[in-house]
C-alpha positions as CSV (number, residue, x, y, z in Angstrom):
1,X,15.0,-12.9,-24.1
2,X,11.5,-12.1,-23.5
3,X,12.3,-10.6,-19.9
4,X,15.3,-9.1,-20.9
5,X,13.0,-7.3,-23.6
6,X,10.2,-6.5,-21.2
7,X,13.2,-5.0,-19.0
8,X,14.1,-2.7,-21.4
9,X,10.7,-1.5,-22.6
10,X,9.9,-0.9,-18.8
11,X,13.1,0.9,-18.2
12,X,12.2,3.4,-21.2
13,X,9.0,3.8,-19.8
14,X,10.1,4.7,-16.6
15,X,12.7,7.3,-18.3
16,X,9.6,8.9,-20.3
17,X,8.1,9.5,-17.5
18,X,10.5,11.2,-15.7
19,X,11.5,13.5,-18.7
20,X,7.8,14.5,-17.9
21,X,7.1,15.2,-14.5
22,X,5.2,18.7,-15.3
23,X,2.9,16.8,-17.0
24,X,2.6,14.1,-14.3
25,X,2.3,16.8,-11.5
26,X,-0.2,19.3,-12.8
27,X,-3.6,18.4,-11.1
28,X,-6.7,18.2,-12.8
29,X,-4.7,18.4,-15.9
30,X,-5.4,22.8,-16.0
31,X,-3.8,25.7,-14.3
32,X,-6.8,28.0,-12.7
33,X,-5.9,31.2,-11.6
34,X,-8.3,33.2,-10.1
35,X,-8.8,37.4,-9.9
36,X,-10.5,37.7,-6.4
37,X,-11.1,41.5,-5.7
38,X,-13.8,43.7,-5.4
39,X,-15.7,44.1,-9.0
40,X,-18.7,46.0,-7.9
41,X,-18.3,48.8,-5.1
42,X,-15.3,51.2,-3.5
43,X,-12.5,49.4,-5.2
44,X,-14.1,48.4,-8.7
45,X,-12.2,50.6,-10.8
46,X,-8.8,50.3,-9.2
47,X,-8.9,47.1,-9.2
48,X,-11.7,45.4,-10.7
49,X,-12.3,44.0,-14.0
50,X,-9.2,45.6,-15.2
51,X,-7.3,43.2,-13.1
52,X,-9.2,40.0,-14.5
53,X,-8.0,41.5,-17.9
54,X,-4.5,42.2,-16.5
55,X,-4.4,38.9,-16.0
56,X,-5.5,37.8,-19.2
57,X,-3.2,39.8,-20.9
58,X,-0.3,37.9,-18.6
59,X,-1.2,34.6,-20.1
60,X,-1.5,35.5,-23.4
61,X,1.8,36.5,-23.4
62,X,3.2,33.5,-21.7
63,X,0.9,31.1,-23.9
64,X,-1.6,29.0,-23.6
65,X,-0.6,26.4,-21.8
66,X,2.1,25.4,-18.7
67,X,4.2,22.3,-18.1
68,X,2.2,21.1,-21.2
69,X,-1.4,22.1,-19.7
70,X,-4.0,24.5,-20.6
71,X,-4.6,27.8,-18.5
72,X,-7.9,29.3,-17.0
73,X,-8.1,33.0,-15.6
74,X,-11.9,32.8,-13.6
75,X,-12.9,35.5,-11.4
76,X,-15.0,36.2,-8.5
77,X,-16.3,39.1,-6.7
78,X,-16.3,39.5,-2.8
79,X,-17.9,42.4,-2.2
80,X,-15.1,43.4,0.5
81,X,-16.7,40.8,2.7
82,X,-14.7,38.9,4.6
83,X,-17.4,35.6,4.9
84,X,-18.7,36.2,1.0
85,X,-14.7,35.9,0.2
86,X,-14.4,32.9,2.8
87,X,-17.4,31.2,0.9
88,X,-15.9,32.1,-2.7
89,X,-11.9,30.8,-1.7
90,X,-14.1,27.2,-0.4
91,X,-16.1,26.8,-3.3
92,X,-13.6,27.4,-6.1
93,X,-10.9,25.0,-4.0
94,X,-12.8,22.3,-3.6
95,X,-16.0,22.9,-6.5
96,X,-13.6,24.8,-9.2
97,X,-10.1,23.2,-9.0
98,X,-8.5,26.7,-8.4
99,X,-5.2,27.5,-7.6
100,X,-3.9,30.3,-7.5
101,X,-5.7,33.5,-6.4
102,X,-4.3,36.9,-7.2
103,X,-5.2,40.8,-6.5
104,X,-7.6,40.5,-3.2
105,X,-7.5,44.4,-3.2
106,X,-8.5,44.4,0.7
107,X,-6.6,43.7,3.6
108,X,-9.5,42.3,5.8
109,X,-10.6,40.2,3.0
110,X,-6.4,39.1,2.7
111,X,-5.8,38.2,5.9
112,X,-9.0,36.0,6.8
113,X,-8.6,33.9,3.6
114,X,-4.8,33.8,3.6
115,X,-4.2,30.5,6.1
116,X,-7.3,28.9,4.1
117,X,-5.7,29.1,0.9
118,X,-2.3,27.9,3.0
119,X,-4.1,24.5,4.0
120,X,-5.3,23.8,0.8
121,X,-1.4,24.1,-0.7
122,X,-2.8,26.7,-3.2
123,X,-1.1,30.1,-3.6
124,X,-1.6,33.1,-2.9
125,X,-0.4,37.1,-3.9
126,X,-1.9,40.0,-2.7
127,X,-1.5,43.2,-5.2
128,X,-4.3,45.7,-4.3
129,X,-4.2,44.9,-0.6
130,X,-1.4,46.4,1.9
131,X,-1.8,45.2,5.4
132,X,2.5,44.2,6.3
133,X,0.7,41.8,8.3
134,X,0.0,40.0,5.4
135,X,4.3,39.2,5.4
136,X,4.9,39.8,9.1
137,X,2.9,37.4,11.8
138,X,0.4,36.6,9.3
139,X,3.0,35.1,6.9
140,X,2.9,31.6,5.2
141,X,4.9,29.8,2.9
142,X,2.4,30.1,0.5
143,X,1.7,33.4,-0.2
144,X,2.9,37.1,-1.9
145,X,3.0,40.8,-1.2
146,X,3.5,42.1,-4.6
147,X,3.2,45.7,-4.8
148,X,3.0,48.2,-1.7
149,X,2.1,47.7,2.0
150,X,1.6,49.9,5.0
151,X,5.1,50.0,6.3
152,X,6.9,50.9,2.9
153,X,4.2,53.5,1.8
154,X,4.2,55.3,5.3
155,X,8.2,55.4,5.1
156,X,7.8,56.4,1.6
157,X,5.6,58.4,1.9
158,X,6.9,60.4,5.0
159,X,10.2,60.6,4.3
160,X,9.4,62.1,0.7
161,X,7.8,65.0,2.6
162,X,8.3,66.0,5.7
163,X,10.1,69.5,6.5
164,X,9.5,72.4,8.2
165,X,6.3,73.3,5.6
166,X,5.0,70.0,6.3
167,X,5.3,68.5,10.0
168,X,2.1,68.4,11.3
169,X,0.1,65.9,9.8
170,X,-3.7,64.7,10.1
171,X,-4.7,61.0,9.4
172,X,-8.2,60.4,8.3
173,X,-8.5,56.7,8.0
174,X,-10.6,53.8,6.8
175,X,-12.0,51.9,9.7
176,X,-10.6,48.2,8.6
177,X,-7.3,46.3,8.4
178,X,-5.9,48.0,6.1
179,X,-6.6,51.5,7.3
180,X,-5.9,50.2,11.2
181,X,-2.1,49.0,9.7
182,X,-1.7,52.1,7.8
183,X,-2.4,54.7,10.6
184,X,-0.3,52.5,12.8
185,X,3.2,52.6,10.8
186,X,2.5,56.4,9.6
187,X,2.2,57.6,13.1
188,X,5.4,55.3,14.1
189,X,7.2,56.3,11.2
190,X,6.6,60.1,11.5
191,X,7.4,60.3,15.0
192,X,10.6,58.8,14.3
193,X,11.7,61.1,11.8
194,X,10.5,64.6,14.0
195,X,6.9,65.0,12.2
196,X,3.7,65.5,14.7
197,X,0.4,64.0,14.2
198,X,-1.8,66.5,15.8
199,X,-4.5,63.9,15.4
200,X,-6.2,61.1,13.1
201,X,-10.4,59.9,13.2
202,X,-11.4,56.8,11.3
203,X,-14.4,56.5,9.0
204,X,-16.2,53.4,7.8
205,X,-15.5,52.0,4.3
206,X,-17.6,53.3,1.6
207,X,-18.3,56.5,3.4
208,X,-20.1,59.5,1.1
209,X,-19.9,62.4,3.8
210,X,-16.4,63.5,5.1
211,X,-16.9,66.8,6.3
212,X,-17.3,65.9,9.5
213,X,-14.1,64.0,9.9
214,X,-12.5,66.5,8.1
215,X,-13.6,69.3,10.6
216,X,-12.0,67.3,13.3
217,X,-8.4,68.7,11.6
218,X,-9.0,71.8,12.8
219,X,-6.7,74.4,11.4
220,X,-3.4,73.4,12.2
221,X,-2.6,70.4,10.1
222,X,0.1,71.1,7.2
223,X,-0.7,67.9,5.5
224,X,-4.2,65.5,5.0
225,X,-3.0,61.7,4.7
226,X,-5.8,59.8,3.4
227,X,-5.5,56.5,4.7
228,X,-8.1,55.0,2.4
229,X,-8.5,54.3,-1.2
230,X,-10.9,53.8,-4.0
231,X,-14.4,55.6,-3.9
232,X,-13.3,57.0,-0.2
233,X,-9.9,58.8,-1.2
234,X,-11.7,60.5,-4.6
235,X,-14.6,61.7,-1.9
236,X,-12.4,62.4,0.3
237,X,-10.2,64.7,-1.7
238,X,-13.5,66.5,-3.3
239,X,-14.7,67.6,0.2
240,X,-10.8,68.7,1.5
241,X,-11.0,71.0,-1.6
242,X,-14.7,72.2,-0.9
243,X,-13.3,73.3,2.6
244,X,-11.1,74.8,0.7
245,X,-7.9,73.3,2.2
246,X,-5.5,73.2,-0.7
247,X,-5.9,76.7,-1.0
248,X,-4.7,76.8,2.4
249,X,-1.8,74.9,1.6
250,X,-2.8,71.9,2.8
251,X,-0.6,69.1,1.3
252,X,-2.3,65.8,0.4
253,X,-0.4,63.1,1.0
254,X,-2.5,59.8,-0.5
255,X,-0.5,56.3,0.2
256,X,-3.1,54.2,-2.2
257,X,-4.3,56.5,-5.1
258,X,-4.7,55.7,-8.9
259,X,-4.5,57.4,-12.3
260,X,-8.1,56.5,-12.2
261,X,-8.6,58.3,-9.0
262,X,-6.8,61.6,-10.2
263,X,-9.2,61.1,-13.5
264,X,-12.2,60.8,-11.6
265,X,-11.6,63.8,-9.4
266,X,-10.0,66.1,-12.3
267,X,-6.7,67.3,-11.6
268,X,-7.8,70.8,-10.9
269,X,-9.1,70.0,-8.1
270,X,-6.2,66.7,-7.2
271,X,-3.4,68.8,-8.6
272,X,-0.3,68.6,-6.2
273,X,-1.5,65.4,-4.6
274,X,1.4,63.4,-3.8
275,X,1.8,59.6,-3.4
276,X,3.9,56.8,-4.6
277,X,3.2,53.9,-7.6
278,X,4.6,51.0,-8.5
279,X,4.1,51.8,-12.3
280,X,3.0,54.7,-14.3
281,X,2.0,54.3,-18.0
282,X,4.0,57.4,-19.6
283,X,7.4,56.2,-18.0
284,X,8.9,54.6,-20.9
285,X,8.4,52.5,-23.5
286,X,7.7,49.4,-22.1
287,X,4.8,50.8,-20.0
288,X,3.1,52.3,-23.2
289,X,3.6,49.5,-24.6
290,X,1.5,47.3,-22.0
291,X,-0.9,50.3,-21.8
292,X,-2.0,50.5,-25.6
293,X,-2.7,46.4,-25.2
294,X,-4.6,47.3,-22.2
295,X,-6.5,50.0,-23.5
296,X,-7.8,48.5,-26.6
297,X,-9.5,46.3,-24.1
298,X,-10.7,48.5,-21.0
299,X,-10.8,51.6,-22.8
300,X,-8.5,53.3,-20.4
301,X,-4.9,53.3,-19.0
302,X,-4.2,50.6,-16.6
303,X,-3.3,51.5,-13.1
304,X,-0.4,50.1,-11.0
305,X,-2.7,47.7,-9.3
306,X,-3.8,45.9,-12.6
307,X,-0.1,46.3,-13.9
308,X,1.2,44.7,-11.1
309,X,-1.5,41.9,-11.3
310,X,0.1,40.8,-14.6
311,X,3.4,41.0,-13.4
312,X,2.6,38.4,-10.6
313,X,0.5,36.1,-12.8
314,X,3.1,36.1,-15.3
315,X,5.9,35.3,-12.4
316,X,3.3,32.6,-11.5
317,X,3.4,30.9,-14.3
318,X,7.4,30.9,-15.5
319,X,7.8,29.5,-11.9
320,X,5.0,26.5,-12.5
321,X,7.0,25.7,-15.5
322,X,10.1,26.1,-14.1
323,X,9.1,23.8,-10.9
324,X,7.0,21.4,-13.0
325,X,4.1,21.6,-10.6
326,X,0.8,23.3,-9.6
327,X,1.8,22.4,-5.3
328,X,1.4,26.0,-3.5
329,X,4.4,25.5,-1.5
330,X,6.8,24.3,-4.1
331,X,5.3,27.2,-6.5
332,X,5.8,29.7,-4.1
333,X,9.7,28.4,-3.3
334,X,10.4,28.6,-7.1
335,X,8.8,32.5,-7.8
336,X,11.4,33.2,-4.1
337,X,14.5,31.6,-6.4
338,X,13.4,33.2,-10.0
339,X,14.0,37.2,-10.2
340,X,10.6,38.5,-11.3
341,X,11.5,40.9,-14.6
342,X,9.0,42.5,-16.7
343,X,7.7,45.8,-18.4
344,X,7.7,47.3,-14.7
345,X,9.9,45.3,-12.7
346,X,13.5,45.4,-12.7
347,X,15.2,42.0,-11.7
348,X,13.6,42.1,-8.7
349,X,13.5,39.6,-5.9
350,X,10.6,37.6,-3.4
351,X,11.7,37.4,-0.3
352,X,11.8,34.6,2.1
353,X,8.8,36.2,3.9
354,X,6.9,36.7,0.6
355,X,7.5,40.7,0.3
356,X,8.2,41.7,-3.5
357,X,11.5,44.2,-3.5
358,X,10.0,46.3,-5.8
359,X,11.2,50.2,-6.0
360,X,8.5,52.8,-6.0
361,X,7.9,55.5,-8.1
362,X,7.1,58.9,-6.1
363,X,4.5,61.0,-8.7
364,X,2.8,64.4,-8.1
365,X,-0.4,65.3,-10.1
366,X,-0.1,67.9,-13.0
367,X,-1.7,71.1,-13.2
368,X,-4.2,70.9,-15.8
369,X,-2.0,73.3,-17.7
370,X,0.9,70.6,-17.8
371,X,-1.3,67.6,-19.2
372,X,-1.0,67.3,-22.8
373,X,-3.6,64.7,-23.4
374,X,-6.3,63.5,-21.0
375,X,-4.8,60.8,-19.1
376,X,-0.9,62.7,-19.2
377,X,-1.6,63.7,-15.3
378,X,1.2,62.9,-13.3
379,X,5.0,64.1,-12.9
380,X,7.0,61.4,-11.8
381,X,9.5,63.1,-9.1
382,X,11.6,60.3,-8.3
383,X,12.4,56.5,-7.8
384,X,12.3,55.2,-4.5
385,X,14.7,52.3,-4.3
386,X,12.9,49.2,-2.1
387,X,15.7,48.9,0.5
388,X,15.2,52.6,1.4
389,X,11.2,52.2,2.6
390,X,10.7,48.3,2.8
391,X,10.9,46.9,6.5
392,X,13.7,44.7,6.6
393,X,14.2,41.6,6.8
394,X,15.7,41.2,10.2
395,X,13.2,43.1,11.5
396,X,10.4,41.3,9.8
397,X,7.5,39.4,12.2
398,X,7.5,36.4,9.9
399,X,8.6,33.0,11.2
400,X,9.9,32.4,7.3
401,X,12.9,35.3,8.1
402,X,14.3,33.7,10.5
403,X,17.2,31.6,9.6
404,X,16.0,27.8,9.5
């Protein structure tokens, strides 16, 4: 009787248990997310703190804890340096327990870190950074595009504007991976649809004087692409109108810009700048909803980059529940199978190679006689829909597209 007893108490221990696994398979007992972008130079306000609070607001919303464990948003600064960022991925893997890391807002910093994080089964999702390398021979099962990258915005972009008025364009672009990528699939892209780049210079990041690399345009060019962002597009853009270029008619066409960066500049001077965003917070309700929340805490609007950085920590976490685990790869599987839906993403789906199919919105800046408060300072134009600019699948570098 005894071991038919102690058979019985073992088998309902053994069922417990695996009504748990969640519990069983969370290590070190928390979740640790981590915000790893640049917090104190070119990218700071784009990105920033106001991610590390995107994120926040992400968890709050999902609740405290996952698969029955408590949650920790930490963040870190790397400087946009690739070895400070090495260092930082190392110490919080092995010293802080991390893992997950989220924004990375460069595409250098992106791609050295992104087979380190692979070998330690953490995950990864890139939101401010845009390199397509990131889901094209760079790829790995464990890692996320989430928002834009240099294929989709050059398509985007391009095809949004080209025509007669503006086919010959000039690329002034950032001298890093990002930049490289970007020049690379606008001058492809263009080309292919009858546009002329009549020439391009590069400039390093952080840059304060443009007017030489602007001279280098000559006289000819019908639109400016910035290939940059942060600090460098809002310079940028200051100098093109001390030249006097939009008066011109020089078009500005800006793959990364921000609501910040049109606040920063003043949209007398940005007005008519075009470029594409993956959320804008005077679309609907939904998106002033998420911006009040946001802007009791940062003081400001959010822009698309921090948006989007709650959008993948909250995808993060519904899939860590839903696969009852904190194992990169098995994470990472799950957020592929779950459609991500929230306050700016419609149903959308992670592809095999790790590329979000998120739509765009395409947004011009206002004339300061159309703003009606002092952050109402973009038109949106029009949606672009993600099978219309994303690089498809088929055609996709990734050894993950390729049927197994």
């Amino acid at each position: 009787m005894l071991k038919t007893l102690f058979r019985h108490c073992a088998g309902a221990a053994l069922l417990a248990a695996a009504a748990l696994p969640a519990s069983a398979q969370i290590s070190n007992d928390t979740v640790r997310l981590v915000v790893l972008n640049d917090q104190s130079s070119a990218y700071s306000d784009t990105s920033g703190r106001g991610s590390v609070v995107a994120a926040e607001l992400a968890v709050e919303d999902f609740g405290p804890t996952v698969a029955g464990k408590p949650i920790q948003v930490m963040s870190a600064d790397h400087q946009n340096k690739v070895d400070i960022a090495a260092t930082l991925v190392k110490r919080m893997i092995d010293g802080d327990n991390a893992d997950a890391f989220f924004d990375i807002a460069n595409s250098g910093v992106s791609l050295a870190i992104q087979d380190m994080i692979r070998q330690s089964n953490k995950v990864v999702v890139h939101v401010g950074s845009g390199n397509v390398d990131l889901v094209g021979k760079s790829c790995t099962p464990n890692s996320a595009l989430w928002l834009y990258d240099t294929y989709a915005l050059a398509k985007g972009l391009a095809t949004a504007l080209l025509s007669d008025r503006h086919k010959r364009w000039f690329l002034l672009t950032a001298d890093y991976a990002f930049g490289h990528a970007m020049q690379r699939d606008m001058t492809e892209t263009l080309r292919a649809r009858g546009g002329e780049v009549i020439g391009a210079v590069r400039h390093p990041l952080n840059s304060m004087d443009f007017s030489s690399f602007l001279m280098q345009g000559g006289g000819n060019m019908q639109v400016l692409a910035l290939l940059n962002a942060g600090a460098d597009t809002t310079n940028a853009i200051k100098q093109a109108s001390e030249f006097g270029l939009m008066r011109q008619g020089v078009k500005l066409a800006v793959p990364i810009f921000t609501l910040v960066n049109v606040k920063g500049i003043g949209n007398e001077i940005a007005q008519g700048t075009t470029f594409l965003a993956g959320y804008y917070w005077d679309r609907d309700d939904a998106s002033r909803a998420f911006s009040r929340r946001f802007e009791a805490k940062m003081g400001r609007p959010p822009t698309h980059a921090q948006a989007a950085v709650y959008s993948a920590v909250l995808h993060y976490l519904k899939s860590v529940q839903a696969s009852g685990t904190d194992a990169g790869d098995r994470v990472m599987a799950k957020m592929k199978e779950l459609p991500v839906q929230d306050f700016m993403t419609n149903n959308a789906q992670l592809r095999a190679d790790g590329r979000l199919m998120r739509d765009m919105l395409l947004v011009e800046v206002k004339a300061p006689a159309e703003s009606k408060g002092p952050w109402d300072l973009l038109h949106v134009r029009s949606t672009i829909a993600a099978a219309d600019m994303i690089q498809p699948l088929a055609e996709s570098a990734c050894p993950l597209a390729r049927p197994q």
